[in-house]
The first five atom37 places (N, CA, C, CB, O) and aatype in JSON, in Angstrom:
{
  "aatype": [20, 20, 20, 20, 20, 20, 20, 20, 20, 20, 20, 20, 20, 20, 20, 20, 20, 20, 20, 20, 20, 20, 20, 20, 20, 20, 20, 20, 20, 20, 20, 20, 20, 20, 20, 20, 20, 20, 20, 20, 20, 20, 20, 20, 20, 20, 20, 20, 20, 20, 20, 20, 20, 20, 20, 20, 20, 20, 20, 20, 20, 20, 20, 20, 20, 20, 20, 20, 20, 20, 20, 20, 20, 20, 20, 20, 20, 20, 20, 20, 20],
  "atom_mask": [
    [1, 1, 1, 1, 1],
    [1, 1, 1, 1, 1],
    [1, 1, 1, 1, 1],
    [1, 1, 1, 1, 1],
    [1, 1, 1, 1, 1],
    [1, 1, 1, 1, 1],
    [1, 1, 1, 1, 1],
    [1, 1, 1, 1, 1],
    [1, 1, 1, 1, 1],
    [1, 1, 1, 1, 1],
    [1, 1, 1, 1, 1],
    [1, 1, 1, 1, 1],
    [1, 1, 1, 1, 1],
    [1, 1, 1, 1, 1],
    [1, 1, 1, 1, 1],
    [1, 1, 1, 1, 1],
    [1, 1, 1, 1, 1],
    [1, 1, 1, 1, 1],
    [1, 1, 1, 1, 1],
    [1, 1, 1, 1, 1],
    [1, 1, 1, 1, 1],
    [1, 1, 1, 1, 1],
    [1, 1, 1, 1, 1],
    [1, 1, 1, 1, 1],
    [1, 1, 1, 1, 1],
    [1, 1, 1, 1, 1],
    [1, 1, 1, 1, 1],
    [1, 1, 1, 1, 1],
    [1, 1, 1, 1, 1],
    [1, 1, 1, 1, 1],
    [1, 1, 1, 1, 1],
    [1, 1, 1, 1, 1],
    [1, 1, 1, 1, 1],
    [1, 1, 1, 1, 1],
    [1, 1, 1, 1, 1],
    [1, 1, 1, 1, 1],
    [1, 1, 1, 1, 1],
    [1, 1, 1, 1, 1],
    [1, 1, 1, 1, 1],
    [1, 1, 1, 1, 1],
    [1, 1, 1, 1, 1],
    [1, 1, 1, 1, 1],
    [1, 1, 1, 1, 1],
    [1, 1, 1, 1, 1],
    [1, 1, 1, 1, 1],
    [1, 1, 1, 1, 1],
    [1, 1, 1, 1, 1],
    [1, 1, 1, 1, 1],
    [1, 1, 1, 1, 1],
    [1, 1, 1, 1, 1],
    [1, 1, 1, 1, 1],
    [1, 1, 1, 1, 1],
    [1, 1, 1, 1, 1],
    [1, 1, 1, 1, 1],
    [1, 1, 1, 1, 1],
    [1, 1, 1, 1, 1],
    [1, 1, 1, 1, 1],
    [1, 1, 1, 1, 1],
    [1, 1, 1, 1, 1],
    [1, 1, 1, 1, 1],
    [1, 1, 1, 1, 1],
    [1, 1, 1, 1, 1],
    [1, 1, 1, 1, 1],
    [1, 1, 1, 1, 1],
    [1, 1, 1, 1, 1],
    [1, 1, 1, 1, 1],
    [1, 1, 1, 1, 1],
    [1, 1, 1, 1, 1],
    [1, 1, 1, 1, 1],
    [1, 1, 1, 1, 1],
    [1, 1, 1, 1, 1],
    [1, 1, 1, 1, 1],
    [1, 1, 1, 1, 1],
    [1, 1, 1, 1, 1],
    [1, 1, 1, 1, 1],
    [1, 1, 1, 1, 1],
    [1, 1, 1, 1, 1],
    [1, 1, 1, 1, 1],
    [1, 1, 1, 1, 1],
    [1, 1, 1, 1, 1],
    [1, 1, 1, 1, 1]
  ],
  "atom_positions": [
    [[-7.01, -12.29, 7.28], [-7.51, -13.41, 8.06], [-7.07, -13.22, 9.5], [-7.02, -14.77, 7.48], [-5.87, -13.42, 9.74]],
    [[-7.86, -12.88, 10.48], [-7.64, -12.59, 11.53], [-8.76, -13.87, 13.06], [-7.95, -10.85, 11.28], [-9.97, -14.04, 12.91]],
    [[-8.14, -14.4, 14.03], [-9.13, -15.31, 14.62], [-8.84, -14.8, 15.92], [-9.0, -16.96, 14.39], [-7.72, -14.32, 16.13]],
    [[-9.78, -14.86, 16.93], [-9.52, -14.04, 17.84], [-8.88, -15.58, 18.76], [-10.97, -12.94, 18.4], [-9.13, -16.76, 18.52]],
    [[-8.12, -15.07, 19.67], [-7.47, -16.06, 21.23], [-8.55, -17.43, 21.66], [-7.51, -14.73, 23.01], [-8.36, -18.64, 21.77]],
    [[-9.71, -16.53, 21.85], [-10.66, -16.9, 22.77], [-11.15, -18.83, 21.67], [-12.21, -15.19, 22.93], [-11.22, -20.0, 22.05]],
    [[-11.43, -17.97, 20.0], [-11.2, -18.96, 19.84], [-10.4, -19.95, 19.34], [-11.7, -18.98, 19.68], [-10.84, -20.96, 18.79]],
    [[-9.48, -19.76, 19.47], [-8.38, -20.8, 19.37], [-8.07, -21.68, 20.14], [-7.4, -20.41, 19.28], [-7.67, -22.82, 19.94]],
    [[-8.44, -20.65, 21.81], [-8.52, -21.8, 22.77], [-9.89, -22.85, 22.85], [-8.37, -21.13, 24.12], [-9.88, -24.08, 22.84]],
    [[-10.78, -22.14, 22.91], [-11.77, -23.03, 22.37], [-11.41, -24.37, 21.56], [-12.52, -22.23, 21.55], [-11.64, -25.46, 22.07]],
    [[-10.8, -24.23, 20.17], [-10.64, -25.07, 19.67], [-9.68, -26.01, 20.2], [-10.53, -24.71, 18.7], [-9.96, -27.2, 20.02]],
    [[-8.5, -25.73, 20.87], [-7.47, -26.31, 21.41], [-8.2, -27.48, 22.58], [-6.46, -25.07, 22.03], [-8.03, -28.7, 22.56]],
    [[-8.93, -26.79, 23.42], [-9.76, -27.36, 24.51], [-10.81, -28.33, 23.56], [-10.59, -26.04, 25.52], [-10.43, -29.47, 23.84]],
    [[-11.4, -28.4, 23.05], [-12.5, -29.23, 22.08], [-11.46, -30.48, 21.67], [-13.18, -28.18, 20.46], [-12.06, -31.56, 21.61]],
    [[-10.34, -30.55, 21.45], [-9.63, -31.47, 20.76], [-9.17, -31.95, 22.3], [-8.46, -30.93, 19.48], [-9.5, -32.98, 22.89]],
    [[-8.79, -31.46, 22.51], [-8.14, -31.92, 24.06], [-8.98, -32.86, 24.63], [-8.01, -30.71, 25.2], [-8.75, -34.06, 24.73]],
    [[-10.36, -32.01, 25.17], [-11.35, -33.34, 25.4], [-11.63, -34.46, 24.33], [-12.75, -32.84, 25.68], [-11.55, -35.61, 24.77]],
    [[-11.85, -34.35, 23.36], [-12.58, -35.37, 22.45], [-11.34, -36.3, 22.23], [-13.3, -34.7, 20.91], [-11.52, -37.51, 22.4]],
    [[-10.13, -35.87, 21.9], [-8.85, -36.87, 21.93], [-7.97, -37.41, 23.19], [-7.87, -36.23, 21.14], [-7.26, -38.42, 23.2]],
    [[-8.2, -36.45, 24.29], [-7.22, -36.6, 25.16], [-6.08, -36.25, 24.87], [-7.13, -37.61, 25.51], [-5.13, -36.78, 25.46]],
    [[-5.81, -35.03, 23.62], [-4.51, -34.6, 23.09], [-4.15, -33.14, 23.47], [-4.51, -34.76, 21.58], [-5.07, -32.33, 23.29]],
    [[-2.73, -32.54, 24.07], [-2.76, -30.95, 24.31], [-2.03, -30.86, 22.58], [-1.55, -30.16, 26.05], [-1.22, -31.63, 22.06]],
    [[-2.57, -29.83, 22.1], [-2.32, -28.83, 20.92], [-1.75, -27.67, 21.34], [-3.52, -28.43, 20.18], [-1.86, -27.35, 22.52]],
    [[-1.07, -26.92, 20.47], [-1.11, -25.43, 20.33], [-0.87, -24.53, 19.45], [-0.56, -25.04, 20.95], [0.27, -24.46, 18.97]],
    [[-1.94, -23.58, 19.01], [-1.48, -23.2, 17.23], [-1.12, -21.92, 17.16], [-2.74, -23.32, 15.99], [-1.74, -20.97, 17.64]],
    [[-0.05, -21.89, 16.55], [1.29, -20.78, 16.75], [0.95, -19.89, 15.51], [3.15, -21.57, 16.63], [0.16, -20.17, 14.61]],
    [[1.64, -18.86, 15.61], [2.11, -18.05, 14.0], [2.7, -17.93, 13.71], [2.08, -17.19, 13.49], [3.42, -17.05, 14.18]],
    [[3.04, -18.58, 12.71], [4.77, -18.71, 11.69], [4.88, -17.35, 11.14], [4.85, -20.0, 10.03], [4.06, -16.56, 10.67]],
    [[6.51, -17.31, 11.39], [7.06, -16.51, 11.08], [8.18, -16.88, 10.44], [7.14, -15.86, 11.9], [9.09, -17.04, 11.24]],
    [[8.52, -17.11, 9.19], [9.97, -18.19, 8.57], [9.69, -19.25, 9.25], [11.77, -17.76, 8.92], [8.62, -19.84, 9.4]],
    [[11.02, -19.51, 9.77], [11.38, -20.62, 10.56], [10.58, -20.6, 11.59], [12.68, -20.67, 10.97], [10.19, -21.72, 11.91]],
    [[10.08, -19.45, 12.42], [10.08, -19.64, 14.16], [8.13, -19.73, 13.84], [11.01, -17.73, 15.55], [7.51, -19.26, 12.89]],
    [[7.69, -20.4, 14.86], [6.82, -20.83, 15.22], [6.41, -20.6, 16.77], [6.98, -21.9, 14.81], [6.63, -21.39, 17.68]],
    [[5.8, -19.41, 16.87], [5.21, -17.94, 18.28], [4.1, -18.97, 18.6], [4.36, -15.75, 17.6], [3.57, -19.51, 17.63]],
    [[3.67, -19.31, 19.89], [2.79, -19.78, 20.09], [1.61, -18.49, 20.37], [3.14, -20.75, 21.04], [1.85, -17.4, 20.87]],
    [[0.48, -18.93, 19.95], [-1.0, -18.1, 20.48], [-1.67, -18.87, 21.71], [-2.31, -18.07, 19.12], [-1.71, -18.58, 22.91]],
    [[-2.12, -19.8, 21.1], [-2.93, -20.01, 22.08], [-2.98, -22.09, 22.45], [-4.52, -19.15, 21.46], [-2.19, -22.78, 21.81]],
    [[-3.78, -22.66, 23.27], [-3.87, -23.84, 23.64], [-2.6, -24.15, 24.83], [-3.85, -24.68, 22.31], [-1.93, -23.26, 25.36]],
    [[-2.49, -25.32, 25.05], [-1.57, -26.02, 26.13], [-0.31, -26.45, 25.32], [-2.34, -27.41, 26.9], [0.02, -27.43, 24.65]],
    [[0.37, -25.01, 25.78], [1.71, -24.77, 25.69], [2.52, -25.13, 26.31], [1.97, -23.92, 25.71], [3.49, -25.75, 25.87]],
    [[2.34, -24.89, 27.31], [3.52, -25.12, 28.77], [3.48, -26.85, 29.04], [2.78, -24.11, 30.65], [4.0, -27.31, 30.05]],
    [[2.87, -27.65, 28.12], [4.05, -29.03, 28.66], [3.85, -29.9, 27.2], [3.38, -30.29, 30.53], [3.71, -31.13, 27.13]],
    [[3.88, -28.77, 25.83], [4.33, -29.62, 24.43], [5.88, -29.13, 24.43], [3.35, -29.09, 22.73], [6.25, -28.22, 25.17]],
    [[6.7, -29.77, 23.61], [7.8, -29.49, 22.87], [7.8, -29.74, 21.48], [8.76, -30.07, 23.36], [8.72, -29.7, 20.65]],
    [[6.86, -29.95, 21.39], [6.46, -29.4, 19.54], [7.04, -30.68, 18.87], [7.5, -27.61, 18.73], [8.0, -30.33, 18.18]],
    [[6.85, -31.95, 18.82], [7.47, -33.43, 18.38], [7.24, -33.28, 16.97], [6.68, -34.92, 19.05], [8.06, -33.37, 16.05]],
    [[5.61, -32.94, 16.9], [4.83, -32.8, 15.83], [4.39, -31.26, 15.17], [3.71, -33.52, 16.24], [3.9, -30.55, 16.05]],
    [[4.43, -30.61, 13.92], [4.49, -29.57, 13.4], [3.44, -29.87, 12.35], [5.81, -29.17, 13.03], [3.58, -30.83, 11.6]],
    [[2.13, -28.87, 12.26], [1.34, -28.98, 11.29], [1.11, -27.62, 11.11], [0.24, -29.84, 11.48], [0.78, -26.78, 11.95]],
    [[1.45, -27.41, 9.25], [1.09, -26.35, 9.27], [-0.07, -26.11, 8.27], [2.14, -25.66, 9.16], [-0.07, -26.61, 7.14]],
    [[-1.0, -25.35, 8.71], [-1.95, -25.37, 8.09], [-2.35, -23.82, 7.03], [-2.86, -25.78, 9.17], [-3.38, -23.7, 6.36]],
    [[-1.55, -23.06, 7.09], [-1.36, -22.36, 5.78], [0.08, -21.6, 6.21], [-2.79, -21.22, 5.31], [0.59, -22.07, 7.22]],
    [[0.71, -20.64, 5.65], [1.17, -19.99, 5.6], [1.74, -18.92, 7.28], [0.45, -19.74, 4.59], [2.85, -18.61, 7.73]],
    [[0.64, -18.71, 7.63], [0.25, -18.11, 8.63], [0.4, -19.2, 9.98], [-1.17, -17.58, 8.26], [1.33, -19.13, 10.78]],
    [[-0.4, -19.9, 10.03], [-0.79, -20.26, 11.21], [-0.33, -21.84, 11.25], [-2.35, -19.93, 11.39], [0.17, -22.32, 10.23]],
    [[-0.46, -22.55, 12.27], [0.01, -24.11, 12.25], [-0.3, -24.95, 13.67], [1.74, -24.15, 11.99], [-0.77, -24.34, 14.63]],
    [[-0.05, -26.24, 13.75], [-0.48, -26.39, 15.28], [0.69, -26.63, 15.7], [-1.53, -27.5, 15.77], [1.58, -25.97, 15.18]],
    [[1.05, -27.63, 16.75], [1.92, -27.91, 17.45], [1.47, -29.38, 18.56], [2.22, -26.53, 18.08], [0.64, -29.26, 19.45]],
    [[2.03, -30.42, 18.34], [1.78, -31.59, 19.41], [2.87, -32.17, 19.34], [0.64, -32.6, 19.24], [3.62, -32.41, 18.4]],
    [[2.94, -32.47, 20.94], [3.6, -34.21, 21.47], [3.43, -35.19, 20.15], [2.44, -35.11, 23.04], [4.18, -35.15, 19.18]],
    [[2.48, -35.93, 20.26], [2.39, -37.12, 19.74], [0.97, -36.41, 18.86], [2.28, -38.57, 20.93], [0.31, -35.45, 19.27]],
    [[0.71, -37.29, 17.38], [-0.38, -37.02, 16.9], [-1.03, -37.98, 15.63], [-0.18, -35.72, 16.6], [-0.76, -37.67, 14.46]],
    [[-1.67, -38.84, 15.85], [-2.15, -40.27, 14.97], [-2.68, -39.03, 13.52], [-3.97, -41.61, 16.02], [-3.09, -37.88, 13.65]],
    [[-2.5, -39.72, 12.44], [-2.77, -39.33, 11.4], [-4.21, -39.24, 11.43], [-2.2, -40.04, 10.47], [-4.47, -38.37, 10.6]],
    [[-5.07, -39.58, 11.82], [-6.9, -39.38, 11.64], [-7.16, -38.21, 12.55], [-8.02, -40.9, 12.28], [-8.21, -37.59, 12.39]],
    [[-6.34, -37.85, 13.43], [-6.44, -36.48, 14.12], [-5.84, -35.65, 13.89], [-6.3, -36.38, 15.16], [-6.22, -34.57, 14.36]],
    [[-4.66, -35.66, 13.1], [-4.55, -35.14, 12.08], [-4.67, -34.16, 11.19], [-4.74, -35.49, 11.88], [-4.26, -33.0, 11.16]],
    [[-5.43, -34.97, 10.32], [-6.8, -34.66, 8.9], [-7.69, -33.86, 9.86], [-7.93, -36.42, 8.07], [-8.24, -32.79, 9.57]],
    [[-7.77, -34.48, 11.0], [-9.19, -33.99, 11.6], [-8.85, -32.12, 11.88], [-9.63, -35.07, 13.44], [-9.45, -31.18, 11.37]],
    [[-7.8, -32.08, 12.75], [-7.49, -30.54, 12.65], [-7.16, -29.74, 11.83], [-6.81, -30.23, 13.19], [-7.5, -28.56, 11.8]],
    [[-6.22, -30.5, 10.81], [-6.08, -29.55, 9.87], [-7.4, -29.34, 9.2], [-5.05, -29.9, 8.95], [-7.5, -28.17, 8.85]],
    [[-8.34, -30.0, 8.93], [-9.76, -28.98, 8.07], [-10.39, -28.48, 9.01], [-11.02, -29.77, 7.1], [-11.04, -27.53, 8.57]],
    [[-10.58, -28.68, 10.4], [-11.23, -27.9, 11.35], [-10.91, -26.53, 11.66], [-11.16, -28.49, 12.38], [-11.74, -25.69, 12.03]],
    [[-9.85, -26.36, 11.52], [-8.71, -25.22, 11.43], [-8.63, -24.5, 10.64], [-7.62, -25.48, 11.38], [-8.61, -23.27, 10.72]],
    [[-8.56, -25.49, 9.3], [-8.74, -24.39, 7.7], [-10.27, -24.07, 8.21], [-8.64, -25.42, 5.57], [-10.38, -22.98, 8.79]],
    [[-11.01, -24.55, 8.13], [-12.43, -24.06, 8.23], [-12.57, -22.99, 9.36], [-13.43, -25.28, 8.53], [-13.03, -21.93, 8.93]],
    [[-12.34, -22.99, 10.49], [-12.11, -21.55, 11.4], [-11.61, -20.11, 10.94], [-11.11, -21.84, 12.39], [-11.95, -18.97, 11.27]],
    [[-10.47, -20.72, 9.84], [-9.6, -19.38, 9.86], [-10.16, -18.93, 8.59], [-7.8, -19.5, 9.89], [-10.01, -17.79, 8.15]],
    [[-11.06, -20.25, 7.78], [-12.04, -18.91, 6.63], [-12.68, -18.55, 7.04], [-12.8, -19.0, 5.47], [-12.7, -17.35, 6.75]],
    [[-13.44, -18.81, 7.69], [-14.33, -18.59, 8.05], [-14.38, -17.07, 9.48], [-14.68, -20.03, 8.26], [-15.44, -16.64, 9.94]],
    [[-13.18, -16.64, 9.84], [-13.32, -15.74, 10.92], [-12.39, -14.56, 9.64], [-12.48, -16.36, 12.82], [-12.12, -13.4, 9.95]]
  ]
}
């Protein structure tokens, strides 16, 4: 399962506008959590979602209906690429 940068930022930016929220979805490694891609430079990671094994997001603040909303938008990207 491989997703390229371009879209990750994509996706990062799509949520950003539609919520007014910065994301950023990293690749776990154990414990540590590498960022890839989205608006990095002003989260400190409050919020941790991980959405398989591999991959996960990262937010400030994050209401449970947005949520749900990324994590299947996300699963659905990364089967899908």
């Amino acid at each position: 399962m491989s997703i390229s940068k371009a879209t990750l930022e994509s996706f990062c930016q799509e949520i950003n506008k539609k919520h007014g929220i910065s994301i950023a979805v990293c690749k776990i490694f154990g414990k540590r959590w590498s960022y890839l891609a989205g608006m990095g430079d002003d989260l400190y990671g409050g919020v941790k979602i991980r959405i398989n094994d591999t991959y996960g997001v990262i937010a400030n603040e994050l209401p449970d209906a947005i949520k749900a909303e990324i994590q299947m938008r996300l699963t659905d990207l990364l089967l899908t690429s």
